[in-house]
C-alpha positions in Angstrom: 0.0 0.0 0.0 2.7 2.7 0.6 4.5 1.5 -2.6 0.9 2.0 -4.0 0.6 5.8 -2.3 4.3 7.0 -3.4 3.1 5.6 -7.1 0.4 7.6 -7.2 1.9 10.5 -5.6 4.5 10.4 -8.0 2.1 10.5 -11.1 0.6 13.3 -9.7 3.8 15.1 -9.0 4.6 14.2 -13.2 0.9 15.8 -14.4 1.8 18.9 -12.2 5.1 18.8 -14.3 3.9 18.4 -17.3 5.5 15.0 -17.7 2.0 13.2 -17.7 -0.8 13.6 -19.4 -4.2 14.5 -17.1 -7.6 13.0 -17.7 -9.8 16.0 -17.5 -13.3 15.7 -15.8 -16.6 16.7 -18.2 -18.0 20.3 -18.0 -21.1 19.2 -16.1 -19.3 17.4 -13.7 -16.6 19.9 -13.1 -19.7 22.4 -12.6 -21.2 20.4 -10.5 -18.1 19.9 -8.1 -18.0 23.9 -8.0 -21.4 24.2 -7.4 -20.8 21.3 -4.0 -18.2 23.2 -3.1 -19.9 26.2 -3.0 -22.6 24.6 -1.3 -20.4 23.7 1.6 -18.6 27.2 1.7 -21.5 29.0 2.7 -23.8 26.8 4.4 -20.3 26.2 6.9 -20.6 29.8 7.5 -24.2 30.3 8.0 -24.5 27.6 10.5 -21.9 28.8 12.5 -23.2 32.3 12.0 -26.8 31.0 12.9 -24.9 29.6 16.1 -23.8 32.7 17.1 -27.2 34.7 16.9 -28.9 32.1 18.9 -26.1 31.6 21.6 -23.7 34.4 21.7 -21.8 33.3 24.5 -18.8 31.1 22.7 -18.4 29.5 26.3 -21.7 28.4 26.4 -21.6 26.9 22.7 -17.9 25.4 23.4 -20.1 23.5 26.0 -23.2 22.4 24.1 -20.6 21.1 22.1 -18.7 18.8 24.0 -22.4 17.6 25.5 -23.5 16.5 21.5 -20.2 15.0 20.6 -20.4 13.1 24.0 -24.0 12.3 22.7 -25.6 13.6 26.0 -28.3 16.0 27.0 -27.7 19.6 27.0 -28.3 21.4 30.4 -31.4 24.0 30.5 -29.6 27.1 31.0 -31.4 30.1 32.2 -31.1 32.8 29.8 -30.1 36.7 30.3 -33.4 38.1 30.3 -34.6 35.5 33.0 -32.1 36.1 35.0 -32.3 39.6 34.6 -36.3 39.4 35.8 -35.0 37.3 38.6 -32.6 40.1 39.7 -35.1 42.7 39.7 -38.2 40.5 41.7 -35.5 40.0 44.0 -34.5 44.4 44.3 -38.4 44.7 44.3 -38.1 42.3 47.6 -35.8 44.1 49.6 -37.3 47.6 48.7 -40.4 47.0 49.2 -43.2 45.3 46.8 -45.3 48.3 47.8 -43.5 50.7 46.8 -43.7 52.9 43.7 -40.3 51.4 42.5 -40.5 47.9 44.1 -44.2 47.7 42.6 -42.5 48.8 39.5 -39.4 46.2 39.3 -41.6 43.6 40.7 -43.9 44.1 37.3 -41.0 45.0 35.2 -39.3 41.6 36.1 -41.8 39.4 35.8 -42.3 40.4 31.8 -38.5 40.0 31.8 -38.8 36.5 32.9 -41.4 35.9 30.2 -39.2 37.7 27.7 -36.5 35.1 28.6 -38.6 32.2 28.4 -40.0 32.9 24.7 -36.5 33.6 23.5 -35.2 29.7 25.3 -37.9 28.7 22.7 -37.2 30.8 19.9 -33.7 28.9 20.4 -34.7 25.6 21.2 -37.3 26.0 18.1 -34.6 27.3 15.5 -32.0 24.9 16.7 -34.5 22.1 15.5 -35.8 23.4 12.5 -32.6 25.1 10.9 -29.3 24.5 13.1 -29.7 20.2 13.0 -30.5 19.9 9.1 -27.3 22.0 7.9 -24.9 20.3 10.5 -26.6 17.1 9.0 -25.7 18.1 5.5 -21.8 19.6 6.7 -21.7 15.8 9.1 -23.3 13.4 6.9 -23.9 13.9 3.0 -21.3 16.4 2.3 -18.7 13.7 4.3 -19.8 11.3 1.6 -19.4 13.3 -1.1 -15.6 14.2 -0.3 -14.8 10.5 0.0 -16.3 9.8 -3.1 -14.4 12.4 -4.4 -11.2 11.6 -3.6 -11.9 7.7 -4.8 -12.5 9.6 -8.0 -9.3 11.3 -7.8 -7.5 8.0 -7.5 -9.0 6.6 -10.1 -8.1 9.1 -12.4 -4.5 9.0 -11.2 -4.9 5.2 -12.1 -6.4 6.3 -15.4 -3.7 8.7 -16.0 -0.8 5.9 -15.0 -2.2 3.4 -17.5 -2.0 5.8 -20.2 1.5 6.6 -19.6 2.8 3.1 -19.4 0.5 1.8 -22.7 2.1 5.3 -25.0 5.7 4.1 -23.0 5.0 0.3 -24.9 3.5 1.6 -28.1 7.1 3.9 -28.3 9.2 0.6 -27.2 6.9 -1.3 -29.6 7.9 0.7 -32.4 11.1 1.6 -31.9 12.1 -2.4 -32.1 10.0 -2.6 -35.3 12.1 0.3 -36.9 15.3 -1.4 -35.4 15.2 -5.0 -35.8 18.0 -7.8 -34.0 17.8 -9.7 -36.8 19.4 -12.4 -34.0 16.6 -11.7 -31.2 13.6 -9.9 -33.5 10.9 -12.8 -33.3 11.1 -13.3 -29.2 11.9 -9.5 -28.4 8.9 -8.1 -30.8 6.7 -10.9 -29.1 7.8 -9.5 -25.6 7.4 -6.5 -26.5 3.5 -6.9 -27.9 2.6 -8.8 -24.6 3.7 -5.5 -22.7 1.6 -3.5 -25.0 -1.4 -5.9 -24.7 -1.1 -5.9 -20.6 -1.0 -1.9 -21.0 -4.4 -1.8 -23.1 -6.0 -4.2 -20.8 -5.2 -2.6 -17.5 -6.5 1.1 -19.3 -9.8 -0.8 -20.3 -10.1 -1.5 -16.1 -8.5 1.5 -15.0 -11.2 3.5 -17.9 -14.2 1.7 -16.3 -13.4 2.1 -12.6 -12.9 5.4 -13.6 -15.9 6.0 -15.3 -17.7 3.9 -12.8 -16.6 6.2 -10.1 -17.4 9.2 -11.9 -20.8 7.9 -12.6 -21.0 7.4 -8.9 -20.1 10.9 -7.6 -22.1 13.0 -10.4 -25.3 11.2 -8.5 -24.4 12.3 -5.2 -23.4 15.7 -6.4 -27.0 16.2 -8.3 -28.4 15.2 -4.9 -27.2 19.3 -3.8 -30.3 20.5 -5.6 -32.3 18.2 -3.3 -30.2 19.9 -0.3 -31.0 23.0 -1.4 -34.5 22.3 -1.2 -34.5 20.9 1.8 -32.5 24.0 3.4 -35.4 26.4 1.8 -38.1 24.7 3.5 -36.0 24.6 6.9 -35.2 28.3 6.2 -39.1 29.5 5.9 -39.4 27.8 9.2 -36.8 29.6 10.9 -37.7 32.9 9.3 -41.4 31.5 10.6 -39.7 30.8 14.3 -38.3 34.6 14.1 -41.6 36.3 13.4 -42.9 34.1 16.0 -40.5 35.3 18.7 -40.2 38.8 17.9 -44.4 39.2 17.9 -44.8 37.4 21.2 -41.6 40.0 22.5 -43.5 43.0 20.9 -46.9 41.8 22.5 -45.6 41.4 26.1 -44.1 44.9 25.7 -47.3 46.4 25.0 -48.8 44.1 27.8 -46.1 45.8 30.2 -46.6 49.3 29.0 -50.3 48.9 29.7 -49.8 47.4 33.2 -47.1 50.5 33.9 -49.7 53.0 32.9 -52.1 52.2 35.5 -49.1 52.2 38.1 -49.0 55.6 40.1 -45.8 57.6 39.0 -44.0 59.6 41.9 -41.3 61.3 39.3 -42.2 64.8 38.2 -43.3 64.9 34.1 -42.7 67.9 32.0 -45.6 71.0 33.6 -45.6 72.1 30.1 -46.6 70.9 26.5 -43.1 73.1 25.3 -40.2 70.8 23.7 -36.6 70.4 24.5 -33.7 71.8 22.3 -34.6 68.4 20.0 -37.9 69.2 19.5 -39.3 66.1 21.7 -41.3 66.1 24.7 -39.4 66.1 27.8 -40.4 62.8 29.6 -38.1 59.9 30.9 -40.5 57.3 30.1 -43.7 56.2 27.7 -46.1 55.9 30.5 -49.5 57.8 30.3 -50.1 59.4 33.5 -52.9 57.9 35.5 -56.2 57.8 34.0 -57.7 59.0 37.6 -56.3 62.2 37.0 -57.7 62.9 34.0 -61.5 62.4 35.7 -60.7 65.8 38.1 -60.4 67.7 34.7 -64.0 67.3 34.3 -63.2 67.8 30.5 -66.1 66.2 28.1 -63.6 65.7 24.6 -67.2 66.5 22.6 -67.2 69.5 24.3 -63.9 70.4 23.4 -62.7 72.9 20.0 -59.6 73.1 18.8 -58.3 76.7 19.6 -57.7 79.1 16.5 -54.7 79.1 17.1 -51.4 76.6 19.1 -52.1 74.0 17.4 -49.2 71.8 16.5 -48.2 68.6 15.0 -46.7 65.9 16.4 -45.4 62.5 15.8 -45.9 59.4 17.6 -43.3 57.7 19.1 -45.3 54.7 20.6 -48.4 52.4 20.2 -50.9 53.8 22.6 -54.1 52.2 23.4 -56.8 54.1 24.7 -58.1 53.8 28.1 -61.7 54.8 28.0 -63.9 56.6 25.2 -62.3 59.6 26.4 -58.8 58.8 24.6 -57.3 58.4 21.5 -55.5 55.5 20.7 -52.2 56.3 18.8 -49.8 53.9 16.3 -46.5 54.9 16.4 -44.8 56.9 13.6 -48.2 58.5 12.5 -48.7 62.4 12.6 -51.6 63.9 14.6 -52.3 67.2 15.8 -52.3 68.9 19.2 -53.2 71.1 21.1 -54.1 71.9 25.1 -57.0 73.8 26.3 -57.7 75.8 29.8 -57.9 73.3 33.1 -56.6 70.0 31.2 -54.0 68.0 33.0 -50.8 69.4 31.9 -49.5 65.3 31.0 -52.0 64.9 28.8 -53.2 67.0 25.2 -56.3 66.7 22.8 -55.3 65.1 20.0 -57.0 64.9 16.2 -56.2 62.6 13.2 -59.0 63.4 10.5 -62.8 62.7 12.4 -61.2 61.5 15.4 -60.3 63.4 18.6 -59.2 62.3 22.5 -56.9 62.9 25.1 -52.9 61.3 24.7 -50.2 61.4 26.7 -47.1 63.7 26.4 -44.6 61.5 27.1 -46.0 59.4 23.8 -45.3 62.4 21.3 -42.9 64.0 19.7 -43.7 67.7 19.0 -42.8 69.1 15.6 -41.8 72.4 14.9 
């Protein structure tokens, strides 16, 4: 066998050379070995990409690892945002559930905690439907495919060897036909024709083994279209998991945002409907003020007109939804118009968009010059 390796070596060393002459592969084939290879490139460096995203901690995935290649089961691992909920019900604890603040990080952390659970799923979720199929291609198919493919580049080697050693007895074949021993012609020209005949039978073996193998690795290589296939459908689903994730994040925000605005606030809010040097309305937070305040103004919003003049537009930095009849819900990015009027609540202004009027909060808007 290692006479056998240093052979081959050496025939490849003589087509790098020149020396030999190389059996090329057929366009189609040669495309479709670029097209593998390509294949591989990039789906190597969108799993490990993919990794990344869904476990950022290299620690952690150094880990998870060592537990897959042991073939053992992975640890549940608490993730940042539980942790982070867990850390503020805790703070909420020592200060004081009942206060303002402890109320606050008590509520606050508890949404945390959710936010933590949905993401473990949104990674348990994606790791299933996206992560296992393309290290299944990397560990599995695309192993098979290189060992196929370097059978196929000894065979060709073989292919290339027989070639050289038939043209090497077709040149000593003719040279003792144009130089005859007229003492030794007969036995040396019948020597000489058995050589050539071993050298065309062992190209017809090494040709179909060759062939053969080819055949062999163009079918496994076609299969990539199937792979790419497969990694569409397992990339709608993770896109599918994402969306997923990211509306059940966005829906507990808004749940939390409406459980904050019915919290009493202790901080001071802006006295005034003025803006700040970048034109937004001065407030630390989008939370509405509470909607008990708003029933001292005795206001009735069909009652109300907009004044002739101080009107102003604004934009909407957050989704609002109104509290009563009294409100006006808001969707963030949209324009509205604004405008106070004598005895309202200074946190809160009438706005308008088109047939609709109600009361929003300050600390929701953006007002425009």
């Amino acid at each position: 066998e290692i006479f056998f390796l240093i052979f081959l070596c050496s025939s490849f060393t003589e087509e790098k050379l020149g020396q030999a002459e190389k059996t090329e592969l057929d366009a189609h084939l040669e495309n479709l070995l670029a097209r593998a290879d390509c294949t591989k490139n990039w789906t190597e460096k969108i799993y490990r990409q993919t990794e990344i995203l869904l476990q950022p901690n290299p620690s952690a995935r150094i880990e998870e690892f060592f537990y897959e290649k042991l073939d053992k089961k992975i640890p549940s691992r608490i993730t940042n945002g539980e942790l982070l909920g867990q850390y503020m019900q805790d703070a909420a604890n020592d200060f004081g559930a009942a206060t303002p603040y402890g109320s606050t990080l008590m509520k606050v952390g508890e949404y945390q905690r959710k936010l933590g659970e949905t993401e473990r799923e949104f990674m348990q979720t994606s790791a299933i439907s996206f992560l296992t199929p393309l290290r299944n291609f990397l560990e599995g198919d695309w192993r098979t495919i290189s060992r196929e493919r370097r059978l196929l580049e000894n065979r060709r080697l073989d292919l290339d060897v027989c070639k050289a050693r038939l043209k090497k007895a077709k040149v000593a074949e003719a040279k003792a036909s144009a130089m005859p021993d007229f003492q030794e012609t007969r036995p040396r020209n019948y020597v000489l024709s058995a050589s050539a005949s071993a050298a065309e039978h062992e190209l017809r073996v090494a040709q179909t083994e060759f062939d053969r193998q080819a055949e062999v690795t163009r079918l496994l290589l076609e299969g990539i279209s199937s792979t790419h296939v497969n990694h569409l459908r397992c990339l709608h689903e993770f896109v599918e998991a994402q969306a997923t994730y990211y509306a059940q994040c966005h829906r507990l925000m808004q749940e939390l945002q409406r459980e904050l605005a019915r919290f009493p606030n202790t901080f001071t809010v802006t006295p005034s409907i003025s803006a700040g040097p970048s034109g937004v309305a001065q407030s630390a937070m989008p939370a509405a003020p509470h909607s008990k305040a708003m029933e001292a103004d005795g206001l009735k919003i069909e009652e109300v007109q907009a004044p002739a003049a101080g009107t102003r537009k604004a934009k909407v930095l957050y989704d609002y939804d109104a509290a009563d009849a009294t409100e006006l819900s808001l969707m963030a990015d949209e324009l509205i118009t604004v405008y106070t009027v004598p005895g309202m609540d200074p946190d809160w202004l009438i706005g308008e968009r088109g047939n609709q009027k109600g009361k929003v909060p300050v600390t929701y808007l953006e007002l425009l010059s």
